[in-house]
BAKE-140110 format. One record per atom (N, C-alpha, C): x, y, z; atom name. Coordinates in nm, 3 decimals. Layout:
N
+---------+---------+---------+------+
|      xx |      yy |      zz | atom |
+---------+---------+---------+------+
|       X |       Y |       Z |   CA |
...
+---------+---------+---------+------+
END
This chain:
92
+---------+---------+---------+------+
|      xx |      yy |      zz | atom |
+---------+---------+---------+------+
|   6.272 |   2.442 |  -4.243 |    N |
|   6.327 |   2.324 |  -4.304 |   CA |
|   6.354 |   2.220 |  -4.197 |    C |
|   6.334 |   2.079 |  -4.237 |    N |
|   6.343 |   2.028 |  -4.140 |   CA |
|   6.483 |   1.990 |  -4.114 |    C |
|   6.546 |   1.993 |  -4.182 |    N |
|   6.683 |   1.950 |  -4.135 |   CA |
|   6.737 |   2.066 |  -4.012 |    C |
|   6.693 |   2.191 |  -3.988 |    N |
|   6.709 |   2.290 |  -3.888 |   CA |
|   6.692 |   2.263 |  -3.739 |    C |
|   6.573 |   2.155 |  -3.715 |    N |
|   6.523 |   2.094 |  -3.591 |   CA |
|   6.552 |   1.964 |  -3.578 |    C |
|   6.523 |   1.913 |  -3.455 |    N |
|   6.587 |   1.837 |  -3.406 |   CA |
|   6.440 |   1.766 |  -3.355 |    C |
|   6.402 |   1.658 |  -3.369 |    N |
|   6.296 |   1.519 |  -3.335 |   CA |
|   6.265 |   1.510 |  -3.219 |    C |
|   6.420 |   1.503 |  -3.115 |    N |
|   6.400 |   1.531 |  -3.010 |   CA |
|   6.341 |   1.662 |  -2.927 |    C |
|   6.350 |   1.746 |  -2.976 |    N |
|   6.254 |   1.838 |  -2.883 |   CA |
|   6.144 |   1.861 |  -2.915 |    C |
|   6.093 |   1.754 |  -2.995 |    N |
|   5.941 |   1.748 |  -2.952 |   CA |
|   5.854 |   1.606 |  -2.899 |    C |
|   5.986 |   1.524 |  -2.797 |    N |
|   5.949 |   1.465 |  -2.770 |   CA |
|   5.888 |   1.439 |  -2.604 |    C |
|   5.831 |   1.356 |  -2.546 |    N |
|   5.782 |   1.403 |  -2.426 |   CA |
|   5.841 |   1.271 |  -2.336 |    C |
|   5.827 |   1.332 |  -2.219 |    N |
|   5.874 |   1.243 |  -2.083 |   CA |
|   5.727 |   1.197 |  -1.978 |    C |
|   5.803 |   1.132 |  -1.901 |    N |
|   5.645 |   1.059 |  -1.855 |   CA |
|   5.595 |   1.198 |  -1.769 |    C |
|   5.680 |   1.288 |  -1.751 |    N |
|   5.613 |   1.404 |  -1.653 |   CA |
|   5.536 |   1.532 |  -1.772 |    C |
|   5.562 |   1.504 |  -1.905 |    N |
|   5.491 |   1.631 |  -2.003 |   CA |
|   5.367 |   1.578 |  -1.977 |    C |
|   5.337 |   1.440 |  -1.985 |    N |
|   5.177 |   1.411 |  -2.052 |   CA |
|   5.082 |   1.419 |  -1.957 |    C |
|   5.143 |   1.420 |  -1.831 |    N |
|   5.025 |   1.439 |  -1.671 |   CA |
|   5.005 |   1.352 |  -1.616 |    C |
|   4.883 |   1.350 |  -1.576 |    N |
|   4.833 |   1.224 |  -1.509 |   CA |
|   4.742 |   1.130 |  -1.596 |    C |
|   4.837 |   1.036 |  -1.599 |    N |
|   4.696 |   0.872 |  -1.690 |   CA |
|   4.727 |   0.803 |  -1.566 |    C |
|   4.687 |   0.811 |  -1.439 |    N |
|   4.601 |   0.670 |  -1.348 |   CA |
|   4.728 |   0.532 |  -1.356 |    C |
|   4.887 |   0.626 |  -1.386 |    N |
|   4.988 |   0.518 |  -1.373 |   CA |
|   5.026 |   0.447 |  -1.502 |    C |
|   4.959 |   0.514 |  -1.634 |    N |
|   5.012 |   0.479 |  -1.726 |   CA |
|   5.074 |   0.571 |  -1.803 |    C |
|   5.114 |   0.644 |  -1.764 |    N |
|   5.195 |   0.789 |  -1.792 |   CA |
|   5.362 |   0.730 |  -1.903 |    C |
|   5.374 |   0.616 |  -1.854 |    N |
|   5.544 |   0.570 |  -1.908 |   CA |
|   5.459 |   0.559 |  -2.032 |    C |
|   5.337 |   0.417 |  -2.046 |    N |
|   5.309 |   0.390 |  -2.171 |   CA |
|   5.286 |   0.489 |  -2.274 |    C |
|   5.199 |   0.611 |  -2.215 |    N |
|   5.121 |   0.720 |  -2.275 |   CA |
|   5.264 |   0.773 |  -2.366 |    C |
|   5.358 |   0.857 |  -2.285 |    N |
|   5.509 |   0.892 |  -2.301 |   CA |
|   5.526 |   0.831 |  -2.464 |    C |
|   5.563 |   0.684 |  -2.432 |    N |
|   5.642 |   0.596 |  -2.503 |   CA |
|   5.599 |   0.581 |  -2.655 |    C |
|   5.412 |   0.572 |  -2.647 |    N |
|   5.319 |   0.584 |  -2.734 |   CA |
|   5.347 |   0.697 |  -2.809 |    C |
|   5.312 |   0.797 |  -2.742 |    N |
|   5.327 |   0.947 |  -2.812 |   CA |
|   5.424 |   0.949 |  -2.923 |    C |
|   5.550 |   0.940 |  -2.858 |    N |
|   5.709 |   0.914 |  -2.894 |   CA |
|   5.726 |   0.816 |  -3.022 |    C |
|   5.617 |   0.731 |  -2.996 |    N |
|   5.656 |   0.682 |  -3.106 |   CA |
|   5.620 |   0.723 |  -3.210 |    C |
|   5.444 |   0.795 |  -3.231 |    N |
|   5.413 |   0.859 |  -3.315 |   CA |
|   5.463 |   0.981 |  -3.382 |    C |
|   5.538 |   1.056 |  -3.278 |    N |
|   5.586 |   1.131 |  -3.327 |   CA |
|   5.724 |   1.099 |  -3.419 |    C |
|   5.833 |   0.991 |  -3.379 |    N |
|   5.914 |   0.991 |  -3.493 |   CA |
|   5.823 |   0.904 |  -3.564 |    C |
|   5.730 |   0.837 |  -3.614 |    N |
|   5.667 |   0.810 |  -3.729 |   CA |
|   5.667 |   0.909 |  -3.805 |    C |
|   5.535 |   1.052 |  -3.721 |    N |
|   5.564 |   1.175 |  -3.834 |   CA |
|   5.649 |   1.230 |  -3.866 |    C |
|   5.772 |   1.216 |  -3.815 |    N |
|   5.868 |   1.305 |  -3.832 |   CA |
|   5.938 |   1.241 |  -3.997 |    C |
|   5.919 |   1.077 |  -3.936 |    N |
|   6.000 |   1.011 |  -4.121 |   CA |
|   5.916 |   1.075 |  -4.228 |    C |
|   5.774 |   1.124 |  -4.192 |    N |
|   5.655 |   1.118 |  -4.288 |   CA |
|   5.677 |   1.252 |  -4.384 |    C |
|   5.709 |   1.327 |  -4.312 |    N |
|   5.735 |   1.487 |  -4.304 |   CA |
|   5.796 |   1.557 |  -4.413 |    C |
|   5.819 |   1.582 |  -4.535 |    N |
|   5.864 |   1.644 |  -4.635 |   CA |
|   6.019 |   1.718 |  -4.593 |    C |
|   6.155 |   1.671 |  -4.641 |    N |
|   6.292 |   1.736 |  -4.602 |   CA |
|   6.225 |   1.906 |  -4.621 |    C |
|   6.166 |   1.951 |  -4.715 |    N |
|   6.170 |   2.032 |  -4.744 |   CA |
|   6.053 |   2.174 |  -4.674 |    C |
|   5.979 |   2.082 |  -4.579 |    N |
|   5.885 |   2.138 |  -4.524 |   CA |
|   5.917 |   2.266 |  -4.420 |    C |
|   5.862 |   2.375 |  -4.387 |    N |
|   5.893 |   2.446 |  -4.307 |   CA |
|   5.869 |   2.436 |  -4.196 |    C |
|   5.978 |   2.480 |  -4.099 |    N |
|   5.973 |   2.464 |  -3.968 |   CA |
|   5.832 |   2.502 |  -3.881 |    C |
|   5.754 |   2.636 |  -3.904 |    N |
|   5.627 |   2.656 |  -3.860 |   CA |
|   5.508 |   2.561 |  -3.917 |    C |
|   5.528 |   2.514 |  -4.010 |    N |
|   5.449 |   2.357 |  -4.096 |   CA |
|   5.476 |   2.255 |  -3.970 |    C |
|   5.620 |   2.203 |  -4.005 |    N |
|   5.644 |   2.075 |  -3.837 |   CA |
|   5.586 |   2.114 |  -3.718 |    C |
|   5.582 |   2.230 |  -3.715 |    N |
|   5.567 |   2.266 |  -3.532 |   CA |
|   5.422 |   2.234 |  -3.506 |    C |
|   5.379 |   2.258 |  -3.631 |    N |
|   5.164 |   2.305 |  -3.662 |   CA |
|   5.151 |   2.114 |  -3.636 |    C |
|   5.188 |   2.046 |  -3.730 |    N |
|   5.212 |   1.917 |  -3.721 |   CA |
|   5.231 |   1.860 |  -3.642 |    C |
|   5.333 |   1.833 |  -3.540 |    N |
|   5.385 |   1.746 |  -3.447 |   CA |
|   5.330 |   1.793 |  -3.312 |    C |
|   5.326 |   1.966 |  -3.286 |    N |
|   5.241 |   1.954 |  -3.174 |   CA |
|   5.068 |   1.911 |  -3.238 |    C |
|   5.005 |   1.905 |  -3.299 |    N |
|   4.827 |   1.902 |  -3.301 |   CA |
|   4.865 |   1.771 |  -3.351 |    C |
|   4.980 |   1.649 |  -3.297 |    N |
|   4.962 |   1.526 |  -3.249 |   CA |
|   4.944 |   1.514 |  -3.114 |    C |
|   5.007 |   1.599 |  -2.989 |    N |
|   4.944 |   1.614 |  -2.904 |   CA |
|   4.842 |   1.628 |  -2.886 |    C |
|   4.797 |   1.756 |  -2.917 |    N |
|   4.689 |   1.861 |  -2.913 |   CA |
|   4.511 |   1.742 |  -2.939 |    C |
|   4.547 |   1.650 |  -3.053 |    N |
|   4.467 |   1.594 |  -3.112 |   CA |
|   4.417 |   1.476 |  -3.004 |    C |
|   4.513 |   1.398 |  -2.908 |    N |
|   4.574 |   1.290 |  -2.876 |   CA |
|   4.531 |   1.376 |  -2.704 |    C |
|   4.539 |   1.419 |  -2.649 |    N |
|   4.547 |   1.487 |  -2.508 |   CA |
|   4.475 |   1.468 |  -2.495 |    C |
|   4.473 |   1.387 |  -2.336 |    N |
|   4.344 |   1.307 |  -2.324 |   CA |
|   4.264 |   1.207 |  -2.335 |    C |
|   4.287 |   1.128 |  -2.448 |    N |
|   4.243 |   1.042 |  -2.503 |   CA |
|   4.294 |   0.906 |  -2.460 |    C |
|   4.193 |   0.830 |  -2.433 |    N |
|   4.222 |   0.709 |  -2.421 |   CA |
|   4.286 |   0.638 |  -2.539 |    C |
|   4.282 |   0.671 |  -2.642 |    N |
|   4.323 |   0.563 |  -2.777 |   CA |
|   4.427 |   0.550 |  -2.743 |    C |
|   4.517 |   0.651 |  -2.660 |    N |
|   4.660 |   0.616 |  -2.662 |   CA |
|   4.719 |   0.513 |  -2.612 |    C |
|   4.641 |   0.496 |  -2.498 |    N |
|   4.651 |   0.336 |  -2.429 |   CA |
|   4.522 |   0.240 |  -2.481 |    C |
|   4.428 |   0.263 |  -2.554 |    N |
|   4.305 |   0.185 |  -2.605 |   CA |
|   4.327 |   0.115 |  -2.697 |    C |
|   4.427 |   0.191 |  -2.788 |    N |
|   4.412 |   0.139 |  -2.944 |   CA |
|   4.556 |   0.099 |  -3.005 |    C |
|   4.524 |   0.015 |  -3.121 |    N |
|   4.636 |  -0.027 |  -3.165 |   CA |
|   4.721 |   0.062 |  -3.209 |    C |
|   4.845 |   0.016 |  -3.203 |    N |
|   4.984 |   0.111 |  -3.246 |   CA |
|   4.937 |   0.095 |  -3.372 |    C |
|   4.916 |   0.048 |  -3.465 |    N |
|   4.933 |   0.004 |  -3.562 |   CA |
|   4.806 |   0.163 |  -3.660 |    C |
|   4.690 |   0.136 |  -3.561 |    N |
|   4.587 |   0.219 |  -3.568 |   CA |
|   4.605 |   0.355 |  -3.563 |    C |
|   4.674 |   0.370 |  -3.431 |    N |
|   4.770 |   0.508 |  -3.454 |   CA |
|   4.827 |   0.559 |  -3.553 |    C |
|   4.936 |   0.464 |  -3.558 |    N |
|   5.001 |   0.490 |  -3.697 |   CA |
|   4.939 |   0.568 |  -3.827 |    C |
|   4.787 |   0.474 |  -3.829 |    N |
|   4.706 |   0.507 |  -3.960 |   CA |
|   4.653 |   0.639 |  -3.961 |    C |
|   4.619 |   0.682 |  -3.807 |    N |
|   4.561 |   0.818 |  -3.795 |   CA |
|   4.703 |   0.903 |  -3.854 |    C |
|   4.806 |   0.897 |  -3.763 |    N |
|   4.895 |   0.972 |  -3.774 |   CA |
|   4.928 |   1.021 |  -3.912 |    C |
|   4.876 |   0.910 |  -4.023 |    N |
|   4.957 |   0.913 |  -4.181 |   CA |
|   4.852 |   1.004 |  -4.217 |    C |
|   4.707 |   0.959 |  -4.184 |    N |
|   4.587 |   1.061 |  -4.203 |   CA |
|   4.573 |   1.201 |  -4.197 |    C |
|   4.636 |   1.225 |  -4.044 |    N |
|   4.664 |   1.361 |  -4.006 |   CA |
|   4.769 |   1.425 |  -4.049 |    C |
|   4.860 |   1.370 |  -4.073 |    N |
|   4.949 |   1.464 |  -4.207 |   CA |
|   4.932 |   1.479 |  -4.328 |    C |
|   4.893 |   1.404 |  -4.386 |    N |
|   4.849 |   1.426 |  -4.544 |   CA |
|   4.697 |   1.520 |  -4.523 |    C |
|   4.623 |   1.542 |  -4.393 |    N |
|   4.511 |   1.642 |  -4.446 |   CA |
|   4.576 |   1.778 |  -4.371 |    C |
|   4.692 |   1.762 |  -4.341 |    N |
|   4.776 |   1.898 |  -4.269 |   CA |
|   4.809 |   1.934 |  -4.411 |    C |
|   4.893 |   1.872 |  -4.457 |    N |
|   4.963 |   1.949 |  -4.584 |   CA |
|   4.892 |   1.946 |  -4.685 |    C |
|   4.749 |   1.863 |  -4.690 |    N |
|   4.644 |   1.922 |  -4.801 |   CA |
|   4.641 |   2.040 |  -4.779 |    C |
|   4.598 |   2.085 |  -4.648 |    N |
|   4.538 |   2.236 |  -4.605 |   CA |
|   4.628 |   2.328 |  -4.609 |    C |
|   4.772 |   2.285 |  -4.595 |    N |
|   4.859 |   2.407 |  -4.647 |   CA |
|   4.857 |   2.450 |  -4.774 |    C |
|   4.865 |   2.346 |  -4.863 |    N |
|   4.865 |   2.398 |  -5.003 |   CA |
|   4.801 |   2.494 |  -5.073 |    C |
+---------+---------+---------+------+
END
């Protein structure tokens, strides 16, 4: 359930994401933001191994990738809404 966890610990610092060539704060900040996006997105009622599957394979998805500094927040955003609604298709 999500009210059990806490937003913050799955959030990252400029030293989780590695090395981006000095853009490590932006990468951080980016991430962070996506992640409390998904987190508002997220069903109260969802289970905790559901969020975890979720919020990390926004990393997981995202590692690496230039979009994070390439692409619009806004664009993000859209993936992010994408990638949860075909997470909890696939749970069902």
């Amino acid at each position: 359930m999500k009210d059990m966890l806490n937003v913050q610990d799955y959030l990252f610092s400029t030293f989780d994401v590695g090395d981006w060539e000095g853009d490590e704060e932006q990468v951080a900040e980016t991430l962070n933001e996506l992640i409390h996006f998904a987190w508002e997105k997220l069903p109260e009622d969802l289970g905790s191994e559901q969020i975890d599957h979720i919020i990390n394979g926004i990393w997981e998805h995202l590692r690496g990738d230039m979009a994070l500094i390439d692409t619009e927040l806004d664009e993000l955003l859209d993936w992010v809404t994408h990638y949860i609604n075909s997470s909890l298709d696939e749970s069902i």
